[in-house]
C-alpha positions in Angstrom: -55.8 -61.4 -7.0 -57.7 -63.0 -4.2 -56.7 -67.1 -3.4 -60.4 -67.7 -4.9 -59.9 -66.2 -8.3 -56.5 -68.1 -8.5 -57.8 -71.3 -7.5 -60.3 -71.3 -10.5 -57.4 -70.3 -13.3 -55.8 -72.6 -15.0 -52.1 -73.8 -14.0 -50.9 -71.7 -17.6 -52.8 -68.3 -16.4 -51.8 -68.7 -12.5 -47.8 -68.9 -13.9 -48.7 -65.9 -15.7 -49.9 -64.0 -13.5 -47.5 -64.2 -11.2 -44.8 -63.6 -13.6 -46.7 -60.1 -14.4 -46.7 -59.3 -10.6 -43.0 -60.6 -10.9 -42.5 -57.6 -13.7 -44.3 -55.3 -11.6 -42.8 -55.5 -8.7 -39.3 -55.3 -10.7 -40.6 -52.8 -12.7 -41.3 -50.6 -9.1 -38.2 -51.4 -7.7 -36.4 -50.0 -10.7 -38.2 -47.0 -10.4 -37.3 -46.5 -6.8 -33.7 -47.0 -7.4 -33.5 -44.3 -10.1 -35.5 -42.3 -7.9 -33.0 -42.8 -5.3 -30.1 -42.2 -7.3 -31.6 -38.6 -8.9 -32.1 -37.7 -5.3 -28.6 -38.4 -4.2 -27.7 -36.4 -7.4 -29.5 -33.5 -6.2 -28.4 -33.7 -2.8 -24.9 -33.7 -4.3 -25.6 -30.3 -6.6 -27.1 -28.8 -3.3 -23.8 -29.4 -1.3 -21.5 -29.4 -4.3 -21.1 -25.1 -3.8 -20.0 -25.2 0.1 -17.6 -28.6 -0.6 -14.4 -26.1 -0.4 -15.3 -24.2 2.9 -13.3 -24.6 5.9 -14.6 -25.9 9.0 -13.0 -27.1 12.1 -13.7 -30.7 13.5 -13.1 -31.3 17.2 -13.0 -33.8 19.7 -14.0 -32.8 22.7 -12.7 -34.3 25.8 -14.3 -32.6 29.1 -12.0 -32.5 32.3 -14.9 -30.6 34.5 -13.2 -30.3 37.5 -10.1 -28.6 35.4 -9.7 -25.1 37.3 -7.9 -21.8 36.4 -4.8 -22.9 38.5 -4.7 -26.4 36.9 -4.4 -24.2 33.2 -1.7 -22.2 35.0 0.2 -24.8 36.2 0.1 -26.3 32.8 4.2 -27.1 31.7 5.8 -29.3 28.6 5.2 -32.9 29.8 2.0 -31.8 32.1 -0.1 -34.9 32.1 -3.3 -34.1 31.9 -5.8 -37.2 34.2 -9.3 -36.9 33.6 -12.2 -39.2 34.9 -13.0 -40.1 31.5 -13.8 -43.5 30.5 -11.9 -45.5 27.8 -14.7 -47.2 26.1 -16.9 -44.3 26.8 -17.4 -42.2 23.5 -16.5 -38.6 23.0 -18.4 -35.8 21.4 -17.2 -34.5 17.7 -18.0 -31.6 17.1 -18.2 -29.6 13.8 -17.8 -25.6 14.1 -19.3 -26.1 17.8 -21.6 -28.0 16.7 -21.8 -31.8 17.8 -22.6 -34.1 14.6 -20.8 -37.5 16.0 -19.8 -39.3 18.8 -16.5 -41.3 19.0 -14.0 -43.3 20.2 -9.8 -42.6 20.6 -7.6 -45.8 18.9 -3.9 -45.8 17.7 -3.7 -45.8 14.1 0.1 -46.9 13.9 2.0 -44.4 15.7 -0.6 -41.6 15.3 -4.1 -41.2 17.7 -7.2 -41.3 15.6 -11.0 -41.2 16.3 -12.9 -43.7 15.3 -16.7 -43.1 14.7 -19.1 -44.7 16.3 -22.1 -43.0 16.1 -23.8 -39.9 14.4 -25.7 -37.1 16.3 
């Protein structure tokens, strides 16, 4: 409704109308929240078959100068330098294929990978 057409309403009919817009606009957010939520249960019944499958997660961490005598001079308690960065994140990858980037922390006396970003 224009600023015209509410200027020459009365006080009662303004309030009214913008309680109906008020209704409206609740009345379309609903309907995009249920929307929302039958899509997210359809997205679930299209994965809900392929839950169960294996797949292997791994976290890449590239030493590109690492050469065929570096692997066979590999020995128990071979440490392993590369030039990699600490706050620089590393590739996940899912099957060989990268979904996420991440970052090594401690998680009590284990290493874990915390993500930071999605590919």
């Amino acid at each position: 409704m224009s600023a015209a057409a509410q200027a020459t309403m009365s006080p009662a009919d303004a309030q009214k109308s913008r309680e109906a817009a008020a209704r409206a606009n609740e009345k379309e957010k609903k309907e995009k929240e249920d929307a929302d939520q039958i899509s997210s249960q359809q997205e679930e019944a299209r994965w809900r078959p392929v839950l169960g499958l294996p797949c292997q997660l791994t976290v890449d961490l590239p030493l590109p100068s690492f050469t065929v005598a570096d692997f066979l001079g590999l020995r128990p308690g071979s440490v392993l330098g590369t030039n990699w960065r600490l706050a620089h994140d590393i590739p996940l990858r899912i099957n060989g294929t990268l979904i996420a980037w991440g970052e090594f922390e401690g998680a009590g006396s284990r290493m874990a990978v915390r993500l930071t970003e999605l590919a």
